[in-house]
N, CA, C and O of each residue as an XYZ file, in Angstrom:
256
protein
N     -31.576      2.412    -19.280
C     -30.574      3.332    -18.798
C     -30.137      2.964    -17.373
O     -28.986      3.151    -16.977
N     -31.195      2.387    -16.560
C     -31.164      2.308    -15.140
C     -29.788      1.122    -15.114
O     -28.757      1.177    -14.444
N     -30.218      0.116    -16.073
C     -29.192     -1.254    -15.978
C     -27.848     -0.778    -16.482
O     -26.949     -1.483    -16.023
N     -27.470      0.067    -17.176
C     -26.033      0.584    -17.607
C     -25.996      1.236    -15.953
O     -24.940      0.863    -15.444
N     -26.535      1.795    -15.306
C     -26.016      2.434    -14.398
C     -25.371      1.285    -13.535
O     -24.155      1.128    -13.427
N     -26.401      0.441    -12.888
C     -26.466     -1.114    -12.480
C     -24.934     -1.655    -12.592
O     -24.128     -1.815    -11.676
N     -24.734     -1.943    -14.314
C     -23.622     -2.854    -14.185
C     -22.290     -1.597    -14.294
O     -21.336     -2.179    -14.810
N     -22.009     -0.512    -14.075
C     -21.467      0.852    -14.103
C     -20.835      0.646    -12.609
O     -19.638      0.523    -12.350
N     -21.820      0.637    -11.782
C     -21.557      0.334    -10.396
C     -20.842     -1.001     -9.837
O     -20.110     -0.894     -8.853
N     -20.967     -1.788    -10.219
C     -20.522     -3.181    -10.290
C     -18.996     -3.084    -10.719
O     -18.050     -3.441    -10.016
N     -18.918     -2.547    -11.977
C     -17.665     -2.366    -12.307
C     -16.897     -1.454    -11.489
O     -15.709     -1.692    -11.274
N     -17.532     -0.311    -10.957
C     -16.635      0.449     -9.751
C     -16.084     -0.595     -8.813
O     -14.966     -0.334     -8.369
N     -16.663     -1.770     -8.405
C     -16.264     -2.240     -7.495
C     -15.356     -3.221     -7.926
O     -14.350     -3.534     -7.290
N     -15.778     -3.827     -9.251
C     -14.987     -5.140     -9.740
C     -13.628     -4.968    -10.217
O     -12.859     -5.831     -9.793
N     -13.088     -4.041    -11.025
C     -12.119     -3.603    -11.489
C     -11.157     -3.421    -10.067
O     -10.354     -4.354    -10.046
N     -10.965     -2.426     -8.754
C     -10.347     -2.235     -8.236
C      -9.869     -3.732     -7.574
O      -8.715     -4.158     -7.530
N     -10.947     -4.317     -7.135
C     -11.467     -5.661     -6.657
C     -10.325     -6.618     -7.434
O      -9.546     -7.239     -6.711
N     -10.244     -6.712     -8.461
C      -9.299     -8.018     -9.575
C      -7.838     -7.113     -9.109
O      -6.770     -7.680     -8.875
N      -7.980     -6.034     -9.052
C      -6.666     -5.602     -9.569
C      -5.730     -5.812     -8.120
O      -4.554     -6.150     -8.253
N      -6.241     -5.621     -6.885
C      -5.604     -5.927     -5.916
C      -5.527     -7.241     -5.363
O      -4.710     -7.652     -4.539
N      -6.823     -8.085     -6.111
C      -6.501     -9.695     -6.207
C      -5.157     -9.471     -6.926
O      -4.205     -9.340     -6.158
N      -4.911     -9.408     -8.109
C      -4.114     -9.711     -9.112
C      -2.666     -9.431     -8.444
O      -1.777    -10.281     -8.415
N      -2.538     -8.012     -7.863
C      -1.144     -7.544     -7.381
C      -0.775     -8.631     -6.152
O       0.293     -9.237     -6.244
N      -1.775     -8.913     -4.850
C      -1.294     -9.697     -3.871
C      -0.460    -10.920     -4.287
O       0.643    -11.348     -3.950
N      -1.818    -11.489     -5.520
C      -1.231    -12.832     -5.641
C       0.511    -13.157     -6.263
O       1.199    -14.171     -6.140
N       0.782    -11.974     -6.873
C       2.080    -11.322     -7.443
C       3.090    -11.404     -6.879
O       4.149    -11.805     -7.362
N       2.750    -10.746     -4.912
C       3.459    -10.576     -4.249
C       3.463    -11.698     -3.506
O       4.237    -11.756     -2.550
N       2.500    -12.917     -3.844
C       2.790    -14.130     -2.832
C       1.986    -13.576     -1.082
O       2.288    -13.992      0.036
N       0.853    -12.455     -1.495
C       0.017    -12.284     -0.146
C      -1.254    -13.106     -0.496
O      -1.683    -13.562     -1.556
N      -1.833    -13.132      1.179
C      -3.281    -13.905      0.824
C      -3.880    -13.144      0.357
O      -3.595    -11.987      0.662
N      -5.007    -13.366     -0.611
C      -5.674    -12.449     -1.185
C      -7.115    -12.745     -0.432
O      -7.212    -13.848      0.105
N      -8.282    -11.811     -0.349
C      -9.661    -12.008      0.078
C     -10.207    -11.088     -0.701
O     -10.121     -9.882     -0.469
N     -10.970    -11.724     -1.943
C     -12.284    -10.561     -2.391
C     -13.267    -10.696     -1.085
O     -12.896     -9.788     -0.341
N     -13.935    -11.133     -0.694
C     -15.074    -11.399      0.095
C     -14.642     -9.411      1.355
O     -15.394     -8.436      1.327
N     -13.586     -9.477      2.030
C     -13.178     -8.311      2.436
C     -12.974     -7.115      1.656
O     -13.101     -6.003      2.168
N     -12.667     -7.280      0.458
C     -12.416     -5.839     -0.020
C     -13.757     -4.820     -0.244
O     -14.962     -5.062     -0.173
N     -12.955     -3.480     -0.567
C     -14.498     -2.486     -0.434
C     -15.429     -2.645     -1.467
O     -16.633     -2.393     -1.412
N     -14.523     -3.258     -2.798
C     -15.605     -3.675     -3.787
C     -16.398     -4.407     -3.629
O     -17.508     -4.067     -4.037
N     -16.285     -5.580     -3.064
C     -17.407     -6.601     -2.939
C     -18.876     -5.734     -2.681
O     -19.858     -5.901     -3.405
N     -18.853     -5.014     -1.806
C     -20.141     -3.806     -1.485
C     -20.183     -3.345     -2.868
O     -20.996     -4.043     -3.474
N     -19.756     -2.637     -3.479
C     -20.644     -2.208     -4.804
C     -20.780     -2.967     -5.758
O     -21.565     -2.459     -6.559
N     -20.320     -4.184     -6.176
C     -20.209     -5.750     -7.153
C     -21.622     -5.674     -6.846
O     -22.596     -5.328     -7.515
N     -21.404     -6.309     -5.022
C     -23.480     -6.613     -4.602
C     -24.193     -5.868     -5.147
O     -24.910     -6.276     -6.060
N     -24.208     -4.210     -4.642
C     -25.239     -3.148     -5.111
C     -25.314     -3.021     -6.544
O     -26.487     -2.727     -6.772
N     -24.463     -3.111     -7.996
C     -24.964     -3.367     -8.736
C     -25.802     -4.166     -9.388
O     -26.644     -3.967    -10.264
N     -25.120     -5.883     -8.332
C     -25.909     -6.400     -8.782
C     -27.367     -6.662     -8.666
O     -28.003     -7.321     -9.488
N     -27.830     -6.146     -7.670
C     -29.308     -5.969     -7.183
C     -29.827     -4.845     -7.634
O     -31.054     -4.743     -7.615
N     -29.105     -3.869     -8.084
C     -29.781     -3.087     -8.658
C     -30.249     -3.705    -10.359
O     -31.381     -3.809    -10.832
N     -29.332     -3.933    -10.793
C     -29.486     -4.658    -12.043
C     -30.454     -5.924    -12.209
O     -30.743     -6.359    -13.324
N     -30.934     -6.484    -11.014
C     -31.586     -7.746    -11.081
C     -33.101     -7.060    -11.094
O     -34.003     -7.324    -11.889
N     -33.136     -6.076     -9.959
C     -34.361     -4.724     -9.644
C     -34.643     -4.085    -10.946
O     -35.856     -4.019    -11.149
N     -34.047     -3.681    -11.722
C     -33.942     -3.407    -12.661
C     -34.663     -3.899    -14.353
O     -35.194     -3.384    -15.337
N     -34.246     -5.193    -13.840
C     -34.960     -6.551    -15.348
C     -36.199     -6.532    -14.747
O     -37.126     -5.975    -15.335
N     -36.425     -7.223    -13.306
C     -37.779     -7.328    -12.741
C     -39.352     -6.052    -12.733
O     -40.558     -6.142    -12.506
N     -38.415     -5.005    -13.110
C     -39.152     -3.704    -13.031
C     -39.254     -3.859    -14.892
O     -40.349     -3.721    -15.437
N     -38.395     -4.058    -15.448
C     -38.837     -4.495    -16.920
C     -39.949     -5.302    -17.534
O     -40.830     -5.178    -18.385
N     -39.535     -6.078    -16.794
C     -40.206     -7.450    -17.032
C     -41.867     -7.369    -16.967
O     -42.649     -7.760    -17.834
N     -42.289     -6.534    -15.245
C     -42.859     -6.208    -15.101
C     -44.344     -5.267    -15.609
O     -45.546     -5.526    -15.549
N     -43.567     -4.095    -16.109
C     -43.990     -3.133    -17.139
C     -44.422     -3.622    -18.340
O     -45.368     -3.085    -18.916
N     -43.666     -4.887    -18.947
C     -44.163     -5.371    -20.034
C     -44.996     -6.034    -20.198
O     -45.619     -6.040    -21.260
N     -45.327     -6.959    -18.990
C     -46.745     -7.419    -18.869
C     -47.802     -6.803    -18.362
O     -48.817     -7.497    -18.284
N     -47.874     -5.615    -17.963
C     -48.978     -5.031    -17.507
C     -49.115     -4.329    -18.741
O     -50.314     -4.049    -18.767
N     -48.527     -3.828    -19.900
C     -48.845     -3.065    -21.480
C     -49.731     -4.085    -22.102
O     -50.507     -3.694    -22.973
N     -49.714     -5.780    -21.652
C     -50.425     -6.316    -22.897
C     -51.740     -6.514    -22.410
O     -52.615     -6.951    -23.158
Protein backbone atom coordinates (compact mmCIF):
# COMPACT_ATOMS: atom_id res chain seq x y z
CA UNK A 1 0.00 0.00 0.00
CA UNK A 2 2.92 2.21 1.18
CA UNK A 3 4.52 1.88 -2.64
CA UNK A 4 1.11 2.95 -4.43
CA UNK A 5 1.35 5.87 -2.17
CA UNK A 6 5.26 6.21 -3.21
CA UNK A 7 4.68 6.18 -6.91
CA UNK A 8 1.09 8.42 -6.25
CA UNK A 9 3.46 11.08 -5.11
CA UNK A 10 5.86 10.93 -7.88
CA UNK A 11 3.14 11.28 -10.21
CA UNK A 12 1.93 14.53 -8.34
CA UNK A 13 5.06 15.83 -9.35
CA UNK A 14 5.66 14.17 -12.81
CA UNK A 15 2.53 14.90 -14.61
CA UNK A 16 2.53 18.78 -13.87
CA UNK A 17 6.41 18.50 -14.49
CA UNK A 18 5.92 16.98 -18.52
CA UNK A 19 3.11 19.14 -18.99
CA UNK A 20 4.89 22.49 -18.59
CA UNK A 21 7.97 20.82 -20.26
CA UNK A 22 5.60 20.01 -23.07
CA UNK A 23 3.76 23.63 -23.29
CA UNK A 24 7.32 25.71 -23.14
CA UNK A 25 8.79 23.63 -25.68
CA UNK A 26 5.49 24.58 -27.85
CA UNK A 27 6.08 28.03 -27.21
CA UNK A 28 9.81 27.86 -28.29
CA UNK A 29 10.79 28.72 -24.21
CA UNK A 30 13.74 27.11 -22.43
CA UNK A 31 12.43 24.50 -20.61
CA UNK A 32 14.18 23.20 -17.01
CA UNK A 33 12.72 20.10 -15.20
CA UNK A 34 15.67 20.14 -12.76
CA UNK A 35 13.83 23.81 -11.44
CA UNK A 36 10.36 22.98 -11.45
CA UNK A 37 8.30 22.24 -8.13
CA UNK A 38 7.87 18.72 -9.29
CA UNK A 39 11.22 17.59 -9.39
CA UNK A 40 10.81 17.75 -5.25
CA UNK A 41 8.02 15.30 -5.18
CA UNK A 42 9.37 12.90 -8.45
CA UNK A 43 12.55 12.70 -5.66
CA UNK A 44 10.24 12.10 -2.55
CA UNK A 45 8.41 9.43 -4.22
CA UNK A 46 11.07 8.10 -5.34
CA UNK A 47 12.80 7.41 -2.05
CA UNK A 48 9.98 6.70 -0.57
CA UNK A 49 9.31 3.90 -2.96
CA UNK A 50 12.96 2.64 -2.91
CA UNK A 51 12.37 2.82 1.40
CA UNK A 52 9.63 1.07 0.75
CA UNK A 53 11.02 -2.35 -1.37
CA UNK A 54 14.00 -2.22 1.17
CA UNK A 55 11.54 -2.38 4.18
CA UNK A 56 10.01 -5.37 2.04
CA UNK A 57 12.72 -6.98 1.24
CA UNK A 58 13.73 -6.78 4.60
CA UNK A 59 10.70 -8.27 6.46
CA UNK A 60 10.97 -11.13 4.19
CA UNK A 61 14.09 -12.27 5.28
CA UNK A 62 13.77 -11.98 8.79
CA UNK A 63 10.12 -14.47 8.37
CA UNK A 64 12.46 -17.28 7.07
Amino acid sequence: MLSFLAMAIAMIGAVPMVWDYAKSVDYGFQASLINHWGAAWVFAGFILYVVTRIMIILIKKSKK
